[in-house]
KETOR-68239 format. One line per field, with one value per residue: residue number from 1; residue in three letters; x, y, z of N, C-alpha, C in turn. Coordinates in nm, 3 decimals, padded with zeros to 5 digits. Each point is the difference from the previous one (the first is absolute). Layout:
BEGIN
n <- (NUM | ...)
res <- (ALA | ...)
n_c1 <- (X | ...)
n_c2 <- (Y | ...)
n_c3 <- (Z | ...)
ca_c1 <- (X | ...)
ca_c2 <- (Y | ...)
ca_c3 <- (Z | ...)
c_c1 <- (X | ...)
c_c2 <- (Y | ...)
c_c3 <- (Z | ...)
***
This chain:
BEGIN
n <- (1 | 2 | 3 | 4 | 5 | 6 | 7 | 8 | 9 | 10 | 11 | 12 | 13 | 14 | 15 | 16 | 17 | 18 | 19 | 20 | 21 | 22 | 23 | 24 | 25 | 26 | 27 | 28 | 29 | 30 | 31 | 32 | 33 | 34 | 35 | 36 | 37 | 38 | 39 | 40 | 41 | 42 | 43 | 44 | 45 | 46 | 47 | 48 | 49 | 50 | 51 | 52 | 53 | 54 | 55 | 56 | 57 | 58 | 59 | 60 | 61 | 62 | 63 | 64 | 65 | 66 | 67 | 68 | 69 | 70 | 71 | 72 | 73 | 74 | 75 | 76 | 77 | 78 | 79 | 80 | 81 | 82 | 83 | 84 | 85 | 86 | 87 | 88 | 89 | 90 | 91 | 92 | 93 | 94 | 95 | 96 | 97 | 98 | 99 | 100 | 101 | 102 | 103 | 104 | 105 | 106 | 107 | 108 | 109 | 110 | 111 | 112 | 113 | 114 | 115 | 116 | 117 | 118 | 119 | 120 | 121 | 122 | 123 | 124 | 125 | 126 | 127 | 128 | 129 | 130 | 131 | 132 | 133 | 134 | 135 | 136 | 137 | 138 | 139 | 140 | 141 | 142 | 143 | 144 | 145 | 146 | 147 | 148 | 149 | 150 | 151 | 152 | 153 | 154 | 155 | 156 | 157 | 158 | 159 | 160 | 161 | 162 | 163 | 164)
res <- (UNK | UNK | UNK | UNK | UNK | UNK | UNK | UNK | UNK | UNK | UNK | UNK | UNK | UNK | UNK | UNK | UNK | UNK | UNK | UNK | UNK | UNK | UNK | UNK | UNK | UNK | UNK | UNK | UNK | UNK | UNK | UNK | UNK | UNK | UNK | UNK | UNK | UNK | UNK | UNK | UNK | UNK | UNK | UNK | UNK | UNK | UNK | UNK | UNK | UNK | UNK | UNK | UNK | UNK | UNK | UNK | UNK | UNK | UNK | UNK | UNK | UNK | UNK | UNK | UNK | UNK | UNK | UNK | UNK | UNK | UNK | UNK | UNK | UNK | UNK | UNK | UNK | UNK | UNK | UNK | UNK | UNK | UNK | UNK | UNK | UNK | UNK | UNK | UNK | UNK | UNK | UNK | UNK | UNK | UNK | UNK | UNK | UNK | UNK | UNK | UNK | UNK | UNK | UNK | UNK | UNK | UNK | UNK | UNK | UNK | UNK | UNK | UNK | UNK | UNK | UNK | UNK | UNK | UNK | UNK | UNK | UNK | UNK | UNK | UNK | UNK | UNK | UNK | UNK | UNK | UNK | UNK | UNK | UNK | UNK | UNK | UNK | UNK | UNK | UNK | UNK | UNK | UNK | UNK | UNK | UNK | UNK | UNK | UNK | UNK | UNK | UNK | UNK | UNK | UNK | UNK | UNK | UNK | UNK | UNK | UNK | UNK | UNK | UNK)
n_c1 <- (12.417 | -00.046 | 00.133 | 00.004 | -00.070 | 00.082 | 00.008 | 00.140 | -00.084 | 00.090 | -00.078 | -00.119 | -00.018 | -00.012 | 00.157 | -00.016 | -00.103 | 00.108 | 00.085 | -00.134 | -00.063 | 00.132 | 00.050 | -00.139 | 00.073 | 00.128 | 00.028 | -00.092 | 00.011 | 00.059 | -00.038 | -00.123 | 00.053 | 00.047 | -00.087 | -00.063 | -00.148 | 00.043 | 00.059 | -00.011 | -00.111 | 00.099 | 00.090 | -00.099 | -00.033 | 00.077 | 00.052 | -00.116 | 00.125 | -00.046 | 00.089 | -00.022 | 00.087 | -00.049 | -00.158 | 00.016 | 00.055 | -00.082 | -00.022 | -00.112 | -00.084 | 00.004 | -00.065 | 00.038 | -00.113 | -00.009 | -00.120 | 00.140 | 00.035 | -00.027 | 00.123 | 00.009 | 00.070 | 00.088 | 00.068 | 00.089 | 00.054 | 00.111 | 00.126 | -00.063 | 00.008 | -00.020 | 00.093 | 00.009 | -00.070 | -00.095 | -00.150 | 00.011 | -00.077 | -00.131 | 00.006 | -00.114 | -00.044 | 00.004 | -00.124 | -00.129 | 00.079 | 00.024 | 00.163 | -00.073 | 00.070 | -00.103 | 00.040 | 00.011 | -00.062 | -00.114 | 00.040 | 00.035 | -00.079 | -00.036 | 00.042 | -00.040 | -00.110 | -00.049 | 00.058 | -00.133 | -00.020 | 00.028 | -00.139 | 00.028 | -00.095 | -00.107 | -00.109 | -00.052 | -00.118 | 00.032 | -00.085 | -00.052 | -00.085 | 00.042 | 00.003 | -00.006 | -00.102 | 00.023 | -00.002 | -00.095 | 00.020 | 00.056 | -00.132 | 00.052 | -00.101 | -00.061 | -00.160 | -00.055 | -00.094 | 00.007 | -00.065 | 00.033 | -00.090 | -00.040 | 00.003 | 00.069 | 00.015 | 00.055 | 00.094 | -00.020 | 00.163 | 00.131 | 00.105 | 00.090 | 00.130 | 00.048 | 00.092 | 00.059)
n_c2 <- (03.872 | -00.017 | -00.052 | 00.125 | -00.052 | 00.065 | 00.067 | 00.029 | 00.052 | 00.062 | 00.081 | 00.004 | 00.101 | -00.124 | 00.032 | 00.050 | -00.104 | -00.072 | 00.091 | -00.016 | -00.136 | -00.019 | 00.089 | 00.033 | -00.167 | 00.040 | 00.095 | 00.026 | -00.140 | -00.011 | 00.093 | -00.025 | -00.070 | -00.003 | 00.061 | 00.138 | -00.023 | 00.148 | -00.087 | -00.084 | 00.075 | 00.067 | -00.075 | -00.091 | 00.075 | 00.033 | -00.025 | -00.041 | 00.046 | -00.072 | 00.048 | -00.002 | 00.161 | -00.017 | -00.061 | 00.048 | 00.038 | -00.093 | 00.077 | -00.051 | -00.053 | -00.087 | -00.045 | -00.104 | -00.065 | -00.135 | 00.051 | 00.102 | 00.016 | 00.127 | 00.009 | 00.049 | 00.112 | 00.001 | 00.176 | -00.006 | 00.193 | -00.015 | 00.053 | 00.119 | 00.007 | -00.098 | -00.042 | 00.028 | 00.069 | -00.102 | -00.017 | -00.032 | -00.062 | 00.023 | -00.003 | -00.125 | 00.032 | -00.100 | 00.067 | -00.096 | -00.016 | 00.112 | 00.046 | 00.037 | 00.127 | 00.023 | 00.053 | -00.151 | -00.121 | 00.115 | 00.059 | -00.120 | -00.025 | 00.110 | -00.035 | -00.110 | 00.007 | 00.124 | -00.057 | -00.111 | 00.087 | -00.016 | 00.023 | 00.129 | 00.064 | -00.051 | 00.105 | 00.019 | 00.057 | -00.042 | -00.111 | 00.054 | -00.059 | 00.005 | 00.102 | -00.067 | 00.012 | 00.117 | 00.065 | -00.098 | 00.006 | 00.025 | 00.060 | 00.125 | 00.042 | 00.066 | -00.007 | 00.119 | -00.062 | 00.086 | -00.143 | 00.091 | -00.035 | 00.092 | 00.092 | 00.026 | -00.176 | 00.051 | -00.054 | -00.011 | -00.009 | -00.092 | 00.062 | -00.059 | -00.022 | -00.031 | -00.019 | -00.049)
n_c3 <- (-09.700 | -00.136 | -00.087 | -00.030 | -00.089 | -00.025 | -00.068 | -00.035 | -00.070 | -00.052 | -00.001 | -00.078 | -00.060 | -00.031 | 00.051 | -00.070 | -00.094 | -00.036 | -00.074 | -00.106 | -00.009 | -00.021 | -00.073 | -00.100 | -00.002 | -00.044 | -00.088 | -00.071 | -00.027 | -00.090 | -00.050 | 00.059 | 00.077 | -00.052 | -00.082 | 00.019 | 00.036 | 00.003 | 00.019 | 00.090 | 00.025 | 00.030 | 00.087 | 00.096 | -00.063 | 00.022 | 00.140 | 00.023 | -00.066 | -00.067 | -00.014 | -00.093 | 00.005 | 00.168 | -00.004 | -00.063 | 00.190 | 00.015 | 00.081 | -00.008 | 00.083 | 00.000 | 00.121 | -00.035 | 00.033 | 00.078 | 00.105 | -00.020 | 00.105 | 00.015 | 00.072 | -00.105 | -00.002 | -00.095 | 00.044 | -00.099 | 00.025 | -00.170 | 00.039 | -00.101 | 00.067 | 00.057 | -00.024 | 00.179 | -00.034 | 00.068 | -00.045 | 00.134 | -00.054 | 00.039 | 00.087 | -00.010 | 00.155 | -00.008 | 00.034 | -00.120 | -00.101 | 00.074 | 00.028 | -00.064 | -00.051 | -00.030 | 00.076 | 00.048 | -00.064 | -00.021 | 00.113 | 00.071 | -00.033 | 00.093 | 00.065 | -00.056 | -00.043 | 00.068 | 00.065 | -00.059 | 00.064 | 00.117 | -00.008 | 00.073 | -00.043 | 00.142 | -00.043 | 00.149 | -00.084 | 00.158 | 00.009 | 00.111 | -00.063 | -00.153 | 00.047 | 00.075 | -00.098 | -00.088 | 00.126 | -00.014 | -00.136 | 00.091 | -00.048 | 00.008 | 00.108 | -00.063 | -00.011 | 00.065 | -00.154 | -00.039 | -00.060 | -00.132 | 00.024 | 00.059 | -00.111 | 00.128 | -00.056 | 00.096 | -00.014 | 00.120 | -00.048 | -00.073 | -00.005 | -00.010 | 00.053 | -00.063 | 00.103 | -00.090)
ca_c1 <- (-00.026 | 00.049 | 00.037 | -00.082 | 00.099 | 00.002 | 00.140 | 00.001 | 00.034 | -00.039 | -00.106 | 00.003 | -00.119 | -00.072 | -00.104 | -00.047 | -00.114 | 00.006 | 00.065 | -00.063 | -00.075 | 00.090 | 00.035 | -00.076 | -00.091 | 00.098 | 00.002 | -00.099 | -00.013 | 00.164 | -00.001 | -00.084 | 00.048 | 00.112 | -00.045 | -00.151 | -00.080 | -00.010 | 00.119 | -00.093 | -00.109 | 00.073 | 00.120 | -00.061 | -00.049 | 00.134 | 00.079 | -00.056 | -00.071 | 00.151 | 00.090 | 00.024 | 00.134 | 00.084 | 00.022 | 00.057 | 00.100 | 00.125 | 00.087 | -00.100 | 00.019 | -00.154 | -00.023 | -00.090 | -00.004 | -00.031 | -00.130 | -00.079 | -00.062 | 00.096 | -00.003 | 00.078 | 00.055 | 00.068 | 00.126 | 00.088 | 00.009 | 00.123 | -00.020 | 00.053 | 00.151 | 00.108 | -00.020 | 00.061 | -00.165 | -00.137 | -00.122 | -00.138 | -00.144 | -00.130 | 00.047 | -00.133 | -00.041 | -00.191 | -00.022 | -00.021 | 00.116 | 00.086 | 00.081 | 00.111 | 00.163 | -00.054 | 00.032 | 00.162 | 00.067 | 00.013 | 00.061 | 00.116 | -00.072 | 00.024 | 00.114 | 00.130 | 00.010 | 00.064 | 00.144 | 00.090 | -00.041 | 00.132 | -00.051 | 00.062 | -00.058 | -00.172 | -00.090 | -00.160 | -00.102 | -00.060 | -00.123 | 00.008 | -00.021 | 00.148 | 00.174 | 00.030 | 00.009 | 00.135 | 00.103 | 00.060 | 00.061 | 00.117 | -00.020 | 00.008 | -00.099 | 00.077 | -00.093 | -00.157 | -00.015 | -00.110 | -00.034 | -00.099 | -00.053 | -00.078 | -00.007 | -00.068 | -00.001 | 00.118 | -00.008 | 00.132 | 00.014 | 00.093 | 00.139 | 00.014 | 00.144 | 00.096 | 00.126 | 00.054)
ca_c2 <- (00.051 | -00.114 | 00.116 | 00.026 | -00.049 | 00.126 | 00.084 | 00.163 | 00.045 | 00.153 | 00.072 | 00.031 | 00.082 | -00.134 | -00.051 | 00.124 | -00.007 | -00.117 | 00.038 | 00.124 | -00.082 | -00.048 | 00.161 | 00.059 | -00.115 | -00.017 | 00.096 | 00.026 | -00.132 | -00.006 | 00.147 | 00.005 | 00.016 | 00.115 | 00.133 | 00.035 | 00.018 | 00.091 | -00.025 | -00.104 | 00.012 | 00.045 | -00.071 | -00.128 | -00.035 | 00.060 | -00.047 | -00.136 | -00.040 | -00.094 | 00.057 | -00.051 | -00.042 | -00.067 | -00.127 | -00.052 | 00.079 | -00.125 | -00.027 | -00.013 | -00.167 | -00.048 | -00.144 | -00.079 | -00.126 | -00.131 | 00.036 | 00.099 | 00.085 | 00.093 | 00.030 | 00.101 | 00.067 | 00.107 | -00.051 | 00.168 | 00.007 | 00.099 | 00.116 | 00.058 | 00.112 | -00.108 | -00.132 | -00.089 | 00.011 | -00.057 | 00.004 | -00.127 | 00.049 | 00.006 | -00.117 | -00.049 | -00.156 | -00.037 | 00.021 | -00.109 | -00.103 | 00.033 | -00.082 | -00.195 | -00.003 | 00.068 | 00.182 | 00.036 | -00.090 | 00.060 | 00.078 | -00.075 | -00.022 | 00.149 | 00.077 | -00.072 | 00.043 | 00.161 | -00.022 | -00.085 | 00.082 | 00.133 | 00.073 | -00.024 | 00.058 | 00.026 | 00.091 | -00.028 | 00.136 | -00.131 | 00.031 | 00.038 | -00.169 | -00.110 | 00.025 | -00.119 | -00.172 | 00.012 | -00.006 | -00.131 | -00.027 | 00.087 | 00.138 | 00.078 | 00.129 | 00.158 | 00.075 | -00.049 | 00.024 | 00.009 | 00.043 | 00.103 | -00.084 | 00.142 | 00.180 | 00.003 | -00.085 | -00.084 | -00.190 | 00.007 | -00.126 | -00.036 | 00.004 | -00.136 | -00.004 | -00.170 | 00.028 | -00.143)
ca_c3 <- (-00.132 | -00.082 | -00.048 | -00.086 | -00.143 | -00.132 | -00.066 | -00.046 | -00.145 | -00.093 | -00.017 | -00.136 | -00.076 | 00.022 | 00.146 | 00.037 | 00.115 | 00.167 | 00.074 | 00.043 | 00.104 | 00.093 | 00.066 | 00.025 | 00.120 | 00.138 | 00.037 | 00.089 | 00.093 | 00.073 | 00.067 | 00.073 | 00.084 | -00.013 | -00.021 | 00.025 | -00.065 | -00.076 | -00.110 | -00.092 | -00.070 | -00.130 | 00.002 | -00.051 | -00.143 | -00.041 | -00.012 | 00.047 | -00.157 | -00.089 | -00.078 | -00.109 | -00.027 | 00.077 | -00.002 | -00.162 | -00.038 | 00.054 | 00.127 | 00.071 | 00.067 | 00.069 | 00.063 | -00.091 | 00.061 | -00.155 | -00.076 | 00.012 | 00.101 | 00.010 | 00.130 | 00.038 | -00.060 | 00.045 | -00.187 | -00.027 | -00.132 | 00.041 | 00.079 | -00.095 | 00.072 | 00.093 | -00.019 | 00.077 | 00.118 | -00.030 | 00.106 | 00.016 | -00.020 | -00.007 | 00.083 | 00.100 | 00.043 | -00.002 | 00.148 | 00.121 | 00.068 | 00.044 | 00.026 | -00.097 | -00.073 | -00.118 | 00.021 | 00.090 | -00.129 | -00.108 | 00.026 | -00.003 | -00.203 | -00.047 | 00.064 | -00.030 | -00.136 | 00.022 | 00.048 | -00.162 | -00.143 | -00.005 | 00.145 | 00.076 | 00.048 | -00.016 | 00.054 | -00.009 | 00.140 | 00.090 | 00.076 | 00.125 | 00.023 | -00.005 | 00.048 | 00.075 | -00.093 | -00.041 | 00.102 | 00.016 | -00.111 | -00.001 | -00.019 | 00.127 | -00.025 | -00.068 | 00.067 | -00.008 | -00.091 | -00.114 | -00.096 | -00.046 | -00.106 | -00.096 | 00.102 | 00.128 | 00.044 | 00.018 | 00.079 | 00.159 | 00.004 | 00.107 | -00.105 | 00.056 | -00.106 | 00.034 | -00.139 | -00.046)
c_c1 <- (00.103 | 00.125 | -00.019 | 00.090 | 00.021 | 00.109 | -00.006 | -00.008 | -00.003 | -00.178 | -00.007 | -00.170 | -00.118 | -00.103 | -00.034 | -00.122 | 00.043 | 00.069 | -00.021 | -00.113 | 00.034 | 00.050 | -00.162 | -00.084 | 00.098 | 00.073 | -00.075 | 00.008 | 00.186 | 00.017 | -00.068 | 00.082 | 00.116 | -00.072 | -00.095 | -00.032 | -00.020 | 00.170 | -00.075 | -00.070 | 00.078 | 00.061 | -00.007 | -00.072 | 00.093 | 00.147 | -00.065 | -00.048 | 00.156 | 00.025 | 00.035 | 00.099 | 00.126 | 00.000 | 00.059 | 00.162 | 00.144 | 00.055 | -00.140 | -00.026 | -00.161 | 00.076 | -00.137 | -00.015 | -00.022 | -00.077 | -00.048 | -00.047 | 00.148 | -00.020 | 00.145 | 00.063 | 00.087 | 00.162 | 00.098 | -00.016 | 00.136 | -00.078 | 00.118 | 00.062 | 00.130 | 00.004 | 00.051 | -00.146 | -00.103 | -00.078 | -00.071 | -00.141 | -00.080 | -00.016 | -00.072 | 00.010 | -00.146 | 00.020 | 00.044 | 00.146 | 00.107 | 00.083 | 00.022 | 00.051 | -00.047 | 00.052 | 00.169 | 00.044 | -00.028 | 00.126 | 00.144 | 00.029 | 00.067 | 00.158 | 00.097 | -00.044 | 00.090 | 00.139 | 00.113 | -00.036 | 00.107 | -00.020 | 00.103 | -00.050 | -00.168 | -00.021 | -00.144 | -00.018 | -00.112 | -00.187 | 00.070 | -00.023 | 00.114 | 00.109 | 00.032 | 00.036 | 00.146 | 00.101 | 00.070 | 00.022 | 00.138 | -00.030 | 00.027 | -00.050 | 00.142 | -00.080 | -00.121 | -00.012 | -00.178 | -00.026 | -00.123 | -00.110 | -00.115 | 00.040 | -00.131 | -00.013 | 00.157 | -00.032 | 00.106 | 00.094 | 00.130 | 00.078 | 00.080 | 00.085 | 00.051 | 00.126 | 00.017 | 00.143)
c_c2 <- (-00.059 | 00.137 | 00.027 | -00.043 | 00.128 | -00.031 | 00.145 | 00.015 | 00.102 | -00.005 | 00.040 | 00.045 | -00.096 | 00.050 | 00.185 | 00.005 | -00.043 | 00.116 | 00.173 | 00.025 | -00.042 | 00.137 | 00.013 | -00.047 | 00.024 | 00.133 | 00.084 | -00.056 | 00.099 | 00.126 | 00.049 | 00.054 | 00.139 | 00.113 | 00.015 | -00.002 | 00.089 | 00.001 | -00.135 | 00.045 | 00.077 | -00.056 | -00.117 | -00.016 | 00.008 | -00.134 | -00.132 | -00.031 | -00.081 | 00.097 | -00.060 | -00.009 | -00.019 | -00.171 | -00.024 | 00.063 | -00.172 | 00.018 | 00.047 | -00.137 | -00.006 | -00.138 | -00.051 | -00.151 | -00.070 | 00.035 | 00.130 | 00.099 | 00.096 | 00.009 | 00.112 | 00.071 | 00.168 | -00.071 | 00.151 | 00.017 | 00.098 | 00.142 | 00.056 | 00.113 | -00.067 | -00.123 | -00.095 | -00.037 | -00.036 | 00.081 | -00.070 | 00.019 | -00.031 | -00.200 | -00.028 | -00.180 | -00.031 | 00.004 | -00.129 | -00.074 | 00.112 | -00.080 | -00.147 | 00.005 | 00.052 | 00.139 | -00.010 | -00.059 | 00.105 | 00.136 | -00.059 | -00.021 | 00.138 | 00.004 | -00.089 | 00.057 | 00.091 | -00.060 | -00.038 | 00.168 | 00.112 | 00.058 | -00.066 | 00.081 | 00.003 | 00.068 | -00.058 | 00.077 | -00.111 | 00.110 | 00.037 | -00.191 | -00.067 | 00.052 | -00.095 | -00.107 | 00.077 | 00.013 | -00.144 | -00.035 | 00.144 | 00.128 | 00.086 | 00.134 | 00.125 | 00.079 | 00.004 | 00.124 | 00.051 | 00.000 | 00.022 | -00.096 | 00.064 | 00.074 | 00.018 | -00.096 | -00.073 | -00.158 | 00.030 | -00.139 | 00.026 | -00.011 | -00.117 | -00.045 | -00.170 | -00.010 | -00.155 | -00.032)
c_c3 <- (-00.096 | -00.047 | -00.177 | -00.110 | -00.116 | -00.093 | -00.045 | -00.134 | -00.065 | -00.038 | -00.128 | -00.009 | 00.087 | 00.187 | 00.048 | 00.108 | 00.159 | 00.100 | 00.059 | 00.131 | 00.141 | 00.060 | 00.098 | 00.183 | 00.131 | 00.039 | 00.154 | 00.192 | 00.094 | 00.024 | 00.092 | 00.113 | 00.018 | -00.088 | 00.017 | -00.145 | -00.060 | -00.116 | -00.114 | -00.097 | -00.132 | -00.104 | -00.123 | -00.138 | -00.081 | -00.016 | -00.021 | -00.215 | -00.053 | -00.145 | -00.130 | -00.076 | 00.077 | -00.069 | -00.128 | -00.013 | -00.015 | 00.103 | 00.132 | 00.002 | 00.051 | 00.077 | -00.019 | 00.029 | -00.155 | -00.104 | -00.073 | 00.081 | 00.020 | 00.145 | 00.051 | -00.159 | 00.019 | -00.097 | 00.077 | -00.135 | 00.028 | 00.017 | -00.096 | -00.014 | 00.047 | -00.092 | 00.044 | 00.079 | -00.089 | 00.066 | 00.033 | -00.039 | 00.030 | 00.058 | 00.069 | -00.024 | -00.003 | 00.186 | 00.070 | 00.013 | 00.037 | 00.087 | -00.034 | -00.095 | -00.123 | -00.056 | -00.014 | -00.183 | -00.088 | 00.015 | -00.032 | -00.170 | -00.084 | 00.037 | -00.077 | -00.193 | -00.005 | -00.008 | -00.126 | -00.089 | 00.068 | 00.141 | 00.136 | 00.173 | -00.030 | 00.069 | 00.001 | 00.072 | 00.010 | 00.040 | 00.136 | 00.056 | -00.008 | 00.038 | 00.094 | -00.106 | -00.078 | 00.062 | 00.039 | -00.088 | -00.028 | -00.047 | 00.107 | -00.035 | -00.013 | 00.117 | -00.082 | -00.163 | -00.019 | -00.121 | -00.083 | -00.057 | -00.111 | 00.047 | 00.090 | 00.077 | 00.077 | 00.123 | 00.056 | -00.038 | 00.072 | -00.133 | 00.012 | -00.122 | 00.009 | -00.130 | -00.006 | 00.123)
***
């Protein structure tokens, strides 16, 4: 397999569609495995949507080939109580090219923005899926999180700290 050509770039109003498409096609695909079906069917309309004033927050990223094609995304945002602590966010790979550095350059992308901006400390509440993929980028599980995503609706995830 050839390796994939991208770069990282801040996200703007613009790719709302790509990256809403891109939540809505792989989500689904990368969770499968790790929750039932009765969390999905909740879950998934939900988290599987692009955010509008995440992407216009400047510190959200897309991977992005020559042409145009989004193949990943995800960013922090400060954490406004602390201002030694980021949050990782809302963080997807396109299914099909998993493991070819897509997840690892936009995260690596995040961690060094966060860093020029003060953060000294990231928080990600990980899928039950990527805790392996942040764990190898130096995150270390707290334990196991819920979060609320409607009232009545909570998502089983993974708390997941990394100091500088």
């Amino acid at each position: 397999m050839a390796p994939i050509t991208f770069s990282v770039r801040p996200t703007t109003s613009a790719d709302l569609a790509a990256v809403d498409e891109l939540l809505a096609r792989s989500y689904p695909r990368l969770l499968k495995a790790d929750y039932p079906p009765s969390v999905l069917v909740t879950a998934l309309p939900i988290i599987s949507r692009a955010q509008p004033a995440l992407l216009s927050c400047g510190t959200y990223y897309v991977a992005e080939t020559p042409d145009g094609q989004i193949l990943g995304a995800g960013g922090w945002t400060p954490d406004r109580s602390d201002p030694a602590q980021g949050h990782i966010r809302h963080v997807v790979s396109d299914d099909r090219v998993l493991r070819q550095g897509v997840g690892r350059a936009i995260i690596t992308h995040a961690l060094h923005s966060a860093q020029i901006a003060g953060r000294t400390r990231m928080e990600c509440l990980s899928t039950l899926t990527a805790e392996r993929f942040y764990a190898a980028l130096g995150f270390e599980s707290v334990g196991p999180f819920d979060v609320t995503l409607q009232p009545g609706i909570q998502f089983p995830s993974v708390r997941m700290i990394r100091t500088a």
